[in-house]
ZAMARGU-4260 file (C-alpha; in steps of 0.2 Angstrom, whole numbers, plus 5000, padded with zeros to 4 digits):
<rodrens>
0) 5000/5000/5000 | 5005/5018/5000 | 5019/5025/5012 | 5010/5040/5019 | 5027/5049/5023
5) 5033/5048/5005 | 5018/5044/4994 | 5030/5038/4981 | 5024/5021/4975 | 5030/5012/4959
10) 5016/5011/4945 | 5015/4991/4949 | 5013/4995/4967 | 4998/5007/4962 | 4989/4994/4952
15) 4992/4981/4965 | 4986/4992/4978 | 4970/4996/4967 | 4965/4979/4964 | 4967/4974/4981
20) 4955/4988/4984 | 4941/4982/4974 | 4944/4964/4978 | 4941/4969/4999 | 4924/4981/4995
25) 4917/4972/4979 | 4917/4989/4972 | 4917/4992/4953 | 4934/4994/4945 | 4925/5010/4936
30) 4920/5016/4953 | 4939/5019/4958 | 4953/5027/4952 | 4970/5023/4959 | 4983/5039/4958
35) 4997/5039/4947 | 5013/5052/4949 | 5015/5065/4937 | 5030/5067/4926 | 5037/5080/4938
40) 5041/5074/4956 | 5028/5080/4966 | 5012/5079/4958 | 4997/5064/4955 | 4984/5065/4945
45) 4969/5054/4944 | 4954/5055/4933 | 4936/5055/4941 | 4927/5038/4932 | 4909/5038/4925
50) 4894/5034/4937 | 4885/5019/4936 | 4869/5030/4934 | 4877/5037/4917 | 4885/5053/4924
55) 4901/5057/4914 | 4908/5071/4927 | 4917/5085/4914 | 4917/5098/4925 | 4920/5103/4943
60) 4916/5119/4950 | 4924/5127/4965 | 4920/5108/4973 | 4934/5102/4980 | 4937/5102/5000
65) 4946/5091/5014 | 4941/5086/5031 | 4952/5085/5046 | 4959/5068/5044 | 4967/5073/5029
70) 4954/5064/5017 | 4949/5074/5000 | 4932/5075/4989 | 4929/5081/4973 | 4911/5087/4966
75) 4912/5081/4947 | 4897/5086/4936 | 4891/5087/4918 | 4881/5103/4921 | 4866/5098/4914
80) 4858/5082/4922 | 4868/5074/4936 | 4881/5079/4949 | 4893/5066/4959 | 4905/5067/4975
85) 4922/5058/4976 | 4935/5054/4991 | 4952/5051/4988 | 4961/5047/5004 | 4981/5047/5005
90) 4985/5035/5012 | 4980/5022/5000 | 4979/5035/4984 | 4962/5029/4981 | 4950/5039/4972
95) 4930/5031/4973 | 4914/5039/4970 | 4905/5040/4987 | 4887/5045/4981 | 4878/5057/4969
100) 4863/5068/4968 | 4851/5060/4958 | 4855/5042/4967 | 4852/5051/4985 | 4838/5059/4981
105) 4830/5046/4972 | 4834/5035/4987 | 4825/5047/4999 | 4811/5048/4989 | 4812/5066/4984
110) 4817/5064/4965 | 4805/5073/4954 | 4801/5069/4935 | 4815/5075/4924 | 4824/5085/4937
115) 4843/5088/4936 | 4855/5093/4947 | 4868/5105/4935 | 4881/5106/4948 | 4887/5106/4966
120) 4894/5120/4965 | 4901/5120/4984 | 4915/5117/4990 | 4913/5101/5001 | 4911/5109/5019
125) 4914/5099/5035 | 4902/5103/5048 | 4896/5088/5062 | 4905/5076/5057 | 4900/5075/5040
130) 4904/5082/5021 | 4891/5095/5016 | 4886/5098/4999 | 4873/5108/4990 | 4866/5110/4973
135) 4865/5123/4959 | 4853/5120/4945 | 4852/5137/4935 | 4866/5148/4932 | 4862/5163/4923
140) 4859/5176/4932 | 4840/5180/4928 | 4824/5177/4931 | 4824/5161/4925 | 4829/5151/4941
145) 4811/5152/4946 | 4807/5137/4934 | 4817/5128/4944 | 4811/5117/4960 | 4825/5124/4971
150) 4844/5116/4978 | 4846/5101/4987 | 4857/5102/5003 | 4868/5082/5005 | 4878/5077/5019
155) 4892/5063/5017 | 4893/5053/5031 | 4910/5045/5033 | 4904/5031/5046 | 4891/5025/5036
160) 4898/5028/5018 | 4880/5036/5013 | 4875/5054/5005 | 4860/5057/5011 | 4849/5071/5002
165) 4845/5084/5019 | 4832/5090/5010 | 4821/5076/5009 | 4817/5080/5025 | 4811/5102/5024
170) 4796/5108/5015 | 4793/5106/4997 | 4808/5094/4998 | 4822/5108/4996 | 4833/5119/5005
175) 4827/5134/4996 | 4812/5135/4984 | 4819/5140/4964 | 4837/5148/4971 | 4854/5138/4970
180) 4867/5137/4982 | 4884/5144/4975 | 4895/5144/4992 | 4894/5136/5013 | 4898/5143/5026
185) 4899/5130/5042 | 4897/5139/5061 | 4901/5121/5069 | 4900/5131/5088 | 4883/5135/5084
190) 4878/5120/5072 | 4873/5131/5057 | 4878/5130/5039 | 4875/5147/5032 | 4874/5147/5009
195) 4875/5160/4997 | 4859/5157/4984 | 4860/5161/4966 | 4854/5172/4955 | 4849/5184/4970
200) 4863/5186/4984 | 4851/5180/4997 | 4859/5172/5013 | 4851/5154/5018 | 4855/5147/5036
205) 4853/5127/5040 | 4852/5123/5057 | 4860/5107/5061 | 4849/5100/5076 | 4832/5109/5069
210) 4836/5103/5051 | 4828/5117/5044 | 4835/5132/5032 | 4828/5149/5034 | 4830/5162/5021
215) 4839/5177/5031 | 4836/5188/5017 | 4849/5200/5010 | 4858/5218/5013 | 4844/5231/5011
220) 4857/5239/4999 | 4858/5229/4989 | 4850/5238/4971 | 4849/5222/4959 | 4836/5210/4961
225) 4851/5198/4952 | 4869/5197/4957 | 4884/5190/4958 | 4885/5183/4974 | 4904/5180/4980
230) 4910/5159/4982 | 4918/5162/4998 | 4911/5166/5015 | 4917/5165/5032 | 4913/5164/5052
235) 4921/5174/5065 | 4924/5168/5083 | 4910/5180/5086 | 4898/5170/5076 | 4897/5185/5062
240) 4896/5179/5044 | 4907/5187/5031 | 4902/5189/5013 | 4902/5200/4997 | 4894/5200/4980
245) 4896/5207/4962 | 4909/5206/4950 | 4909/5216/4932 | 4915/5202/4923 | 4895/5193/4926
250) 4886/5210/4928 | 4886/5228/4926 | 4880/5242/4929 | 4890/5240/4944 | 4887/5251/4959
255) 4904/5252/4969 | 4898/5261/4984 | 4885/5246/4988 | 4896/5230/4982 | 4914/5235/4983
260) 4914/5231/5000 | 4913/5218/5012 | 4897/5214/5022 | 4890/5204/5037 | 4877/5196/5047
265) 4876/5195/5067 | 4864/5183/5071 | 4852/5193/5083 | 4856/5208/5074 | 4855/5207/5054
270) 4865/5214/5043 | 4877/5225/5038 | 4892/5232/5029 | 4910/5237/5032 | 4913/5250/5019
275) 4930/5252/5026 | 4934/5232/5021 | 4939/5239/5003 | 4940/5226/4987 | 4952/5234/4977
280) 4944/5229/4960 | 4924/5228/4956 | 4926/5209/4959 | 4918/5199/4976 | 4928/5186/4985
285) 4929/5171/4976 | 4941/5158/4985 | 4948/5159/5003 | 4955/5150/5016 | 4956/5151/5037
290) 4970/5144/5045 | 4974/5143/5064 | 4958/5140/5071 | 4949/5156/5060 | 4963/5167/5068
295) 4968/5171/5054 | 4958/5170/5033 | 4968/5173/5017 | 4954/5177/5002 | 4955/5183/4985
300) 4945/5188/4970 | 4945/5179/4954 | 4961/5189/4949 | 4972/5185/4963 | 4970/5201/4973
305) 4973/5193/4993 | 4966/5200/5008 | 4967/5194/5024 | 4957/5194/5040 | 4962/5195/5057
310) 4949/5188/5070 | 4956/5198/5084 | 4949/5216/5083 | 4943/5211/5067 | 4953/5218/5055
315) 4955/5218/5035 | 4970/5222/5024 | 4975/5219/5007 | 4991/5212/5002 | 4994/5211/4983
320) 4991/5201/4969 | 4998/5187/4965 | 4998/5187/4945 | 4996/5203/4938 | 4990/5200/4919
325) 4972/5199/4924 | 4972/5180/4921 | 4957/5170/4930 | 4962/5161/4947 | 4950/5149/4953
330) 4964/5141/4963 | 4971/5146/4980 | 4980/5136/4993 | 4987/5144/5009 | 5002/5134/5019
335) 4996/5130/5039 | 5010/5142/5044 | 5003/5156/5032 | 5016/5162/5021 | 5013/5154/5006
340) 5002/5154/4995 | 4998/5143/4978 | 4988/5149/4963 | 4984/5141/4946 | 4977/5151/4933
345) 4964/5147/4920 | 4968/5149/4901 | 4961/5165/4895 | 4959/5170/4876 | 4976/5182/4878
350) 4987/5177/4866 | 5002/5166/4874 | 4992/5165/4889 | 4993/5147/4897 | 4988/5140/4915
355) 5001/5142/4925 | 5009/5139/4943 | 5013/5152/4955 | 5018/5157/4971 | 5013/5173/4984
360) 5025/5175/4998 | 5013/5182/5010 | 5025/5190/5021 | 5036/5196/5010 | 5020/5201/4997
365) 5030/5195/4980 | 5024/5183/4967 | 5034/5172/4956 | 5029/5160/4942 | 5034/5141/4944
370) 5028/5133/4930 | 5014/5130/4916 | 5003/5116/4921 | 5007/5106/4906 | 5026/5108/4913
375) 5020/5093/4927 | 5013/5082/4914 | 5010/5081/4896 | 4990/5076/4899 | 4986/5094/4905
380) 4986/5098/4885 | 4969/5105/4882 | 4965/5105/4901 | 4962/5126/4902 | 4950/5127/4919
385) 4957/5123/4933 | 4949/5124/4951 | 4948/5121/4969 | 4953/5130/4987 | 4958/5123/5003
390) 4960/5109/5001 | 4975/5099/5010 | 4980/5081/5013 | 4990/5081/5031 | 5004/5076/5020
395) 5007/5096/5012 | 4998/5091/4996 | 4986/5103/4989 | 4972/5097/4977 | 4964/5104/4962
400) 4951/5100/4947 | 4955/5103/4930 | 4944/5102/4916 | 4941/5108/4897 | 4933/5124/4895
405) 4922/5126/4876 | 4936/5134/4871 | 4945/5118/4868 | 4943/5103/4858 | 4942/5090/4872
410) 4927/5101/4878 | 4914/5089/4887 | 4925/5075/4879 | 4934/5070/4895 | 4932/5068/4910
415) 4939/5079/4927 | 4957/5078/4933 | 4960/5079/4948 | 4978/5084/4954 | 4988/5082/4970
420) 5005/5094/4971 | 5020/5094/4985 | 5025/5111/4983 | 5043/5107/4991 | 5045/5091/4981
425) 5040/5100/4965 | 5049/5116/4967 | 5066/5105/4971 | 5061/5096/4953 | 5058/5111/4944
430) 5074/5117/4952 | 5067/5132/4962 | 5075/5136/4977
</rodrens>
């Protein structure tokens, strides 16, 4: 089996290792995936298999999350009909399909005729014990999410090896009637999940014991009946939620003095807004990252602009950017101790422009570029999305999803890649002190 200290297994001890997986759990050899290293020290790469239900998972959006054992899951979906969870845990390097939505749902009897599940757009939240995910079945932002019978809440249960569809269980069968869920927020002192809905910034709150969400509404301020709400939120020791909404590159006219800002809501109070929490571009949070505890949360818009939060007080600051040709960033990875952090760009139609690798000194606040993605292995080729935030094994590996976007041939043609990266093993590969 694998070393866990090294994670450096030979291809026949990979394969070995994989069928005496699926020899132990009578699983499906198309139901796991064993990892295989990259060309460049460092890295493994899987690919996310088919569903038995038919799903062919070609995307995967801001879905991918870890849990404090170290263990990682992957949302995978084909954004039209169907949406599936993964786990990989390292010490084996096994990647299996733990549930999906229409499966759970159909299982608690809360699958409607011809209803889909485009994505779970969420990033696989650890609250109670278990692995939260939520779904998102329009995204435009319009009126036209009121077709829609509303987003379905699923907790993983890692004892029982079961997604359960939460929902089943609330009115009508669904978190929130016609909206999607884009973001979770977990409060585990509290038990509340708080979710960011889709196409209207609203703020949902699931109670844990209750099991029941309540729409909280949104900032009064607020001047569009659609928005752009932000994919990252946070808690405070204080129990205050954290969160932001617009970005110019979804929706303009864009009124700076209401959504170029950071706001909040204090349970007992409502909400509110920090006009002096400046975003320095007309662009809301889109990935983030608390370390020690929440003492400390590194966050940044989809063009690498980092800020970070400071529980104590509470303060704000920004720090710089960390790539500085307006390339999209949907990746962002912060080290325990807080001084690094890793960022993967998406291709974007600039000419020469090519996902790449790079690193933010957070102290120092300077940026350097370590490689392009297809430097780690030739199978990135036509693999220009890439996304995915906090999430770490408790081996220092950092995990992302990449996938075709309809800019390239492979384009709903293949299936998610899922990569794992050493940043101290790579860099020493690549040569970078």
């Amino acid at each position: 089996m694998f070393a866990p200290a090294t994670w450096r297994p030979s291809l026949p001890l990979l394969f070995l290792s994989f069928l005496a997986l699926v020899a132990a759990t009578g699983e499906a050899s198309a139901q796991s995936v064993a990892a295989r290293p990259g060309a460049v020290d460092g890295s493994w790469l899987w690919v996310l298999p088919d569903t038995a239900n038919g799903l062919r998972p070609t995307q995967s959006w801001h879905a991918t999350g870890s849990t404090p054992s170290g263990d990682i899951y992957v949302g995978g979906m084909d954004h039209a009909t169907n949406s599936a969870l993964y786990r990989i845990q390292p010490a084996t390097g096994i990647l299996s399909y733990v549930g999906d939505a229409k499966s759970a749902s159909s299982a608690a009897g809360n699958l409607k005729p011809d209803e889909t599940f485009e994505k779970f757009h969420t990033r696989p939240t650890w609250i109670n014990d278990k692995i939260h995910v939520a779904t998102m079945d329009y995204s435009t932002i319009d009126a036209g999410y009121l077709n829609e019978r509303g987003s379905h809440l699923y907790a993983f249960d890692p004892a029982s090896a079961k997604l359960t569809d939460l929902s089943a269980a609330e009115p009508g069968g669904v978190s929130a009637p016609h909206l999607s869920v884009v973001t979770l927020a977990p409060d585990p002192v509290r038990k509340v999940l708080y979710g960011a809905a889709a196409p209207t910034g609203e703020i949902l709150r699931y109670d844990i014991i209750t099991k029941r969400t309540t729409n909280l509404g949104r900032p009064k301020r607020y001047d569009a009946p659609y928005l752009y709400a932000g994919r990252f939120m946070w808690v405070d020791s204080r129990g205050k939620l954290y969160f932001s909404a617009g970005n110019t590159a979804y929706v303009t006219p864009y009124n700076a003095a209401i959504y170029q800002h950071i706001h909040f809501y204090k349970p007992g109070t409502g909400f509110g807004e920090l006009t002096g929490w400046h975003l320095h571009a007309p662009r809301a949070i889109e990935t983030g990252q608390c370390i020690s505890g929440g003492a400390v949360c590194y966050l940044a818009d989809d063009q690498s602009r980092i800020y970070r939060f400071t529980d104590k007080g509470p303060s704000w600051a920004y720090l710089g950017r960390a790539v500085t040709t307006n390339e999209t960033a949907w990746v962002f990875h912060v080290t325990a101790d807080g001084k690094r952090a890793y960022v993967i760009t998406t291709q974007s139609t600039a000419p020469g422009s090519v996902p790449a690798l790079y690193e933010y000194d957070l102290v120092k606040k300077t940026s350097r570029r370590l490689c392009a993605i297809k430097d780690i292995d030739p199978a990135f080729d036509g693999y220009d999305r890439n996304t995915g935030y906090n999430a770490w094994d408790n081996q220092g590996r950092f995990y992302f999803a990449s996938f075709p976007s309809a800019r390239s041939p492979l384009f709903g043609k293949v299936n998610v890649r899922v990569t794992a990266i050493d940043p101290a093993r790579l860099k020493a590969a690549l040569g970078v002190p």
